[in-house]
N, C-alpha and C positions, 0 to 999 in steps of 0.2 A: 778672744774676739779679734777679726783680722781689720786692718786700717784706722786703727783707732777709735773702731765702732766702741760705744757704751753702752750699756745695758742702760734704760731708762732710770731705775729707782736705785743702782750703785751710788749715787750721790743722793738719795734724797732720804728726806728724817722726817718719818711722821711723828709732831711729836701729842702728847696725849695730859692726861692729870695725870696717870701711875705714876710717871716721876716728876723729877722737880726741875727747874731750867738748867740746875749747873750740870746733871745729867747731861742736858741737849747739849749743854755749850761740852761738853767733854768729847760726847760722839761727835760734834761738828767738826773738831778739831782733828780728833784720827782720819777724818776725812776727806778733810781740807790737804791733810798731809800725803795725800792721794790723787784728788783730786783738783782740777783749777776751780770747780765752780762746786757749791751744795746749796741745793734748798731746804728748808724748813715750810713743812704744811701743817698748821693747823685747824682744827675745827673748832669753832663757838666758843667755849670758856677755856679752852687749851692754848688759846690765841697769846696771851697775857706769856705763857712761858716760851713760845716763841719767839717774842718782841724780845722779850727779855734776855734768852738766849744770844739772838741775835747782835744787840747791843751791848751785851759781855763782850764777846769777840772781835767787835769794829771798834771799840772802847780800848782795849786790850792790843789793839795793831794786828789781829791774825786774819782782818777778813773786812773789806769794803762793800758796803751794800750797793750791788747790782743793779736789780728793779726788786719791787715790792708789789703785791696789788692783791687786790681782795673780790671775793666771790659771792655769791650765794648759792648755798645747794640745797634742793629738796631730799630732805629726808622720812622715810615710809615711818609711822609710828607702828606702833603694836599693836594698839585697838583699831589699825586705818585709819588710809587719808595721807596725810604729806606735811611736812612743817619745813619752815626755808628755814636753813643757820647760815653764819657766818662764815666763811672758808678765807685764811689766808695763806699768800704764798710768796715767802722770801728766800732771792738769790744772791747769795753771798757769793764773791769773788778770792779766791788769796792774795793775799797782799805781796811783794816785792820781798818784802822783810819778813815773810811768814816764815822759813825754815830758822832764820837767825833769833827771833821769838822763844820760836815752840822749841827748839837746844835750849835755851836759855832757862827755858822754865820747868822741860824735866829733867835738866842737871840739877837747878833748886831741889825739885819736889824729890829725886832720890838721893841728894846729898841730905832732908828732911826726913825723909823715911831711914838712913839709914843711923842716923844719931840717936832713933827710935827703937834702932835694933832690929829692925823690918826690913827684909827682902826683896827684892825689886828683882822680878822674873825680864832679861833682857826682851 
């Protein structure tokens, strides 16, 4: 893309119940490493691992929360009709220190894998 255009959802992470938060906070961080800003959107009881996510990562120094704010959206049931849930939508920042972090802790994590015997694919 020319001029620094970005494709809308390059930075953004839906995230869901299939996985767990440290999942989200994992992909946040590939992404952060890419990106200056990523959002986190969830819907209704997915909400809880977003927060969560989130405050891994602002916890942890890789990422200041931005703005935050919440929605309601109609959704169509199966039998008909519409039901509102909850939608939120958090933008995280990189922080100053995020690259000096994120060295830090996957020179940890493969110096951990490898006293395990585990391969770490560059």
């Amino acid at each position: 893309m020319e001029g620094g255009e970005q494709h809308p959802s390059e930075n953004l992470i839906r995230v869901s119940l299939k996985r767990n938060w440290t999942f989200y906070t994992f992909l946040a961080k590939k992404l952060l490493h890419d990106h200056e800003v990523v959002e986190l959107h969830a819907l209704d009881t997915a909400i809880a691992n977003a927060v969560e996510a989130a405050e891994c990562l602002i916890h942890n120094g890789y990422a200041t929360l931005e703005k935050m704010h919440t929605d309601s959206v109609e959704m169509k049931r199966n039998h008909g009709g519409t039901i509102a849930k909850a939608k939120i939508f958090i933008h995280l920042k990189r922080t100053k220190d995020f690259q000096a972090i994120y060295d830090s802790y996957e020179k940890e994590r493969n110096e951990r894998l490898q006293s395990q015997g585990i391969e770490q694919e560059a």
